[in-house]
C-alpha atoms as a printed R data frame, in Angstrom:
    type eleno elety resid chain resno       x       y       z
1   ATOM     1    CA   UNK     A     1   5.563   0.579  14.229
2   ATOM     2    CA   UNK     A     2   7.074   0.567  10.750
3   ATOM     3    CA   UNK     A     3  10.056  -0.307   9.201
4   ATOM     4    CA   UNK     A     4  13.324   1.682   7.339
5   ATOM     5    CA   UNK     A     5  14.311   2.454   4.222
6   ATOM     6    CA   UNK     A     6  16.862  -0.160   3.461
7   ATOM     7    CA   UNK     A     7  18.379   2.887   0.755
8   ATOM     8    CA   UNK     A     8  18.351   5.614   2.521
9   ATOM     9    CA   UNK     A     9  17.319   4.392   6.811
10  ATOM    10    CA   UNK     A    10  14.036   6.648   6.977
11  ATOM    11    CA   UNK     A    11  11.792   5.358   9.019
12  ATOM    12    CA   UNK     A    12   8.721   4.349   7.043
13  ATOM    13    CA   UNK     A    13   4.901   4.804   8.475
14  ATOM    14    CA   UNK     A    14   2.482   2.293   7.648
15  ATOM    15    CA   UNK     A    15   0.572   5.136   6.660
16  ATOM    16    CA   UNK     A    16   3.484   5.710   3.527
17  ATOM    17    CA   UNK     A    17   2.572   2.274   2.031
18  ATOM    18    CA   UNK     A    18  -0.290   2.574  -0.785
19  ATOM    19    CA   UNK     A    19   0.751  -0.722  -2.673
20  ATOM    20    CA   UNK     A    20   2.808  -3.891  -2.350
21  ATOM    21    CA   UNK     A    21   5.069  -2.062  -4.244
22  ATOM    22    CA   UNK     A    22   5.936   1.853  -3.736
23  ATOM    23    CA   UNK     A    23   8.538   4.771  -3.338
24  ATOM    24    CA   UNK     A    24  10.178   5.552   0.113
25  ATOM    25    CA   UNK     A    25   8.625   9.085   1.249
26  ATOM    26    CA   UNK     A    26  12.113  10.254   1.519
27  ATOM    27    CA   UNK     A    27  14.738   9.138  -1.117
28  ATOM    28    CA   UNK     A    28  11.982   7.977  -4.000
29  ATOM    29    CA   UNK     A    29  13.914   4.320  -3.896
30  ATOM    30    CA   UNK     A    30  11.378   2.251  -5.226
31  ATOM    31    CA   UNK     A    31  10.479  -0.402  -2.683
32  ATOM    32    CA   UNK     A    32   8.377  -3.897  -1.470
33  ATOM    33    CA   UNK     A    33   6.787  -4.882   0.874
34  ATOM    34    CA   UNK     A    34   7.226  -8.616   1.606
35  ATOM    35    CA   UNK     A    35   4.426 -10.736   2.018
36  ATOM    36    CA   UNK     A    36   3.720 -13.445   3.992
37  ATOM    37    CA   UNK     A    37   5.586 -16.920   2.653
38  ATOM    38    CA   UNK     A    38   3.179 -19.765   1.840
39  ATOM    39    CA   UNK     A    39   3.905 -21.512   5.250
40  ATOM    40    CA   UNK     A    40   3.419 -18.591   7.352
41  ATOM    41    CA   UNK     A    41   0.080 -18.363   5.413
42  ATOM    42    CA   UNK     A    42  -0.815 -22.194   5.841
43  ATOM    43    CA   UNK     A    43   0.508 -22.036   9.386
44  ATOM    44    CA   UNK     A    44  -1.807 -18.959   9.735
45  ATOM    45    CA   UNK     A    45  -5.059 -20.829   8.586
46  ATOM    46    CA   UNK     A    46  -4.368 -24.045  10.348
47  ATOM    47    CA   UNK     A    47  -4.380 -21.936  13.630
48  ATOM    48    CA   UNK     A    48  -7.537 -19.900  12.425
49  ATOM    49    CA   UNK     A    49  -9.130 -23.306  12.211
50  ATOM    50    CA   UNK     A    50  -8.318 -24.784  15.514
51  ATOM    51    CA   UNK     A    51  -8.963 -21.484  17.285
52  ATOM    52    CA   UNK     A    52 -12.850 -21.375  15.256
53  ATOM    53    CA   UNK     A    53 -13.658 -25.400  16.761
54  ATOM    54    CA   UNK     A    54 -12.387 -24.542  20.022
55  ATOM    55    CA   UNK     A    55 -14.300 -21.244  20.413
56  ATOM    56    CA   UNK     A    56 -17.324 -22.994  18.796
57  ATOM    57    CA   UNK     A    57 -17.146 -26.313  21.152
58  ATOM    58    CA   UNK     A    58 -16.582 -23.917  24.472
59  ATOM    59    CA   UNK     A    59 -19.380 -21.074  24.019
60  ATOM    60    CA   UNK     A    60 -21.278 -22.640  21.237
61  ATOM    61    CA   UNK     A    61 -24.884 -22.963  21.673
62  ATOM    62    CA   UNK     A    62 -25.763 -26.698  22.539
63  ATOM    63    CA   UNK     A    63 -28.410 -26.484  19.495
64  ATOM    64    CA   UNK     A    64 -26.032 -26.190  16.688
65  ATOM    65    CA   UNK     A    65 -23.219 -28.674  15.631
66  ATOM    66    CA   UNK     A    66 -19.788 -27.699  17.033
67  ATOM    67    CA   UNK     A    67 -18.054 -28.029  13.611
68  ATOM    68    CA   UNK     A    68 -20.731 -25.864  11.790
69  ATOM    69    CA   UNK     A    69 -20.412 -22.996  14.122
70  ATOM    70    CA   UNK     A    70 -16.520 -23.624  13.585
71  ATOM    71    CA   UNK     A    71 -16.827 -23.091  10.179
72  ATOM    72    CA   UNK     A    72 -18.569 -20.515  10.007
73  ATOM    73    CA   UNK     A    73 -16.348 -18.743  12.257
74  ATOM    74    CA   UNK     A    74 -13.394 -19.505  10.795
75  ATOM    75    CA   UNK     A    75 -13.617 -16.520   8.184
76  ATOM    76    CA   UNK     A    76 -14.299 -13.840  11.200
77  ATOM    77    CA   UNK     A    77 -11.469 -15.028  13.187
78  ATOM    78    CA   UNK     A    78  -8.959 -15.444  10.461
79  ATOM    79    CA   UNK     A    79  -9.513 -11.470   9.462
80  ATOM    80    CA   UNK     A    80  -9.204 -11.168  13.449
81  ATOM    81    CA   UNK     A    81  -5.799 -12.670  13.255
82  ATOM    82    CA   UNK     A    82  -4.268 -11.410   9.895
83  ATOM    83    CA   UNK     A    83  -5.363  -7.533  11.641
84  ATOM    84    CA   UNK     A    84  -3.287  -8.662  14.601
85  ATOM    85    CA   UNK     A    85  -0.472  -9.502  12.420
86  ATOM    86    CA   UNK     A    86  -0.814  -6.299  10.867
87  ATOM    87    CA   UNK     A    87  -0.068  -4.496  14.190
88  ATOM    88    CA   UNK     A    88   2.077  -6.484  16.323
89  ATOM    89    CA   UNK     A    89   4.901  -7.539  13.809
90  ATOM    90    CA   UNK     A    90   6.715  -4.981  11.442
91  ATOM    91    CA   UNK     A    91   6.559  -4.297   7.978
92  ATOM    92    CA   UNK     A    92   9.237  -6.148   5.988
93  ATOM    93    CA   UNK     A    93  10.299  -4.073   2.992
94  ATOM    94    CA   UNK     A    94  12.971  -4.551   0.740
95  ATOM    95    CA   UNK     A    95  14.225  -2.802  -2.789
96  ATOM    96    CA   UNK     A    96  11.981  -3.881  -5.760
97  ATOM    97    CA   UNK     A    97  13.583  -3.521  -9.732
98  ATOM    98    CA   UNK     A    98  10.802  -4.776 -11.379
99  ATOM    99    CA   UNK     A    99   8.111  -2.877 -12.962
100 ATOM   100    CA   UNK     A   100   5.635  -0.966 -11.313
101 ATOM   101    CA   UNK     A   101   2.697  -1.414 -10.432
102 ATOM   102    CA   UNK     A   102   1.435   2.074  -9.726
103 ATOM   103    CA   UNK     A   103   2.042   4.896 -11.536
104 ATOM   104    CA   UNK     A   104   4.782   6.923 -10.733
105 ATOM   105    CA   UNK     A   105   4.740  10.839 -11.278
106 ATOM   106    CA   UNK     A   106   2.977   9.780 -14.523
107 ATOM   107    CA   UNK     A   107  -1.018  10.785 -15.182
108 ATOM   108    CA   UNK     A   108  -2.991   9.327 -17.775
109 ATOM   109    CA   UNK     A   109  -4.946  11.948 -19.569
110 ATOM   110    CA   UNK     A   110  -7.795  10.637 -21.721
111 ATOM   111    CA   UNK     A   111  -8.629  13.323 -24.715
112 ATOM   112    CA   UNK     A   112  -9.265  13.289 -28.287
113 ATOM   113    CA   UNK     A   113  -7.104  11.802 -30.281
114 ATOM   114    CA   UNK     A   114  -4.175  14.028 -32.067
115 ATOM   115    CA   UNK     A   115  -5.612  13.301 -35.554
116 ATOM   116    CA   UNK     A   116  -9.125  13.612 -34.526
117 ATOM   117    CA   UNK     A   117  -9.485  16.781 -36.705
118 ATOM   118    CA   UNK     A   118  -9.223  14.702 -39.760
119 ATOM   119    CA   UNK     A   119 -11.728  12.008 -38.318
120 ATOM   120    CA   UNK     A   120 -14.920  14.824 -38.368
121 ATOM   121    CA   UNK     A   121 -17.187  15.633 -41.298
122 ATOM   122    CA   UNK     A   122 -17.154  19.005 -42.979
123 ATOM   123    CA   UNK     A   123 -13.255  19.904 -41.989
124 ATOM   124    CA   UNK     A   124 -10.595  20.212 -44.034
125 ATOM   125    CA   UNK     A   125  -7.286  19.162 -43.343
């Protein structure tokens, strides 16, 4: 499941998306994906938490403390969760005019410097 171009209406793969920010496969728009909000996130973690103490009081081994096993669950089942998001909801991507944070067309070629002749011993300019 992806999402469209909102320039140009392609359909874009999940697959097309490197960065949160990037250029539509199709028309070279530059685009964003949108992120979570902080109370989707905090909503998100909350339920991460309850869902760790709940699986930890109901199959938990009798031996260890309910809200240690939570805890330490918690991390597992909160990357279970934000993967879930991942593939059940669809991307949200909208245009992006700020700078970017990959390059674009661009390589950076490391080499001696222009004047470099001028640097070495024993040549002449």
């Amino acid at each position: 499941m992806g999402a469209k171009c909102p320039a140009c209406g392609r359909q874009i793969r999940r697959t097309d998306v490197r960065a949160v920010d990037f250029s539509c496969p199709g028309c070279r728009e530059r685009l964003r994906l949108q992120l979570g909000s902080e109370r989707e996130k905090l909503i998100a973690t909350l339920a991460a938490l309850v869902m760790s103490f709940v699986v930890a009081y109901l199959v938990g081994p009798r031996w260890m403390p309910a809200w240690l096993l939570g805890l330490l669950l918690w991390l597992p089942i909160t990357g279970a969760l934000g993967l879930l998001k991942g593939y059940c909801f669809p991307l949200r991507i909208t245009r992006f005019y700020g700078p970017p944070s990959e390059p674009v067309g661009n390589l950076l070629h490391i080499g001696r410097p222009v004047d470099s002749d001028k640097s070495q011993p024993g040549k002449e300019p």
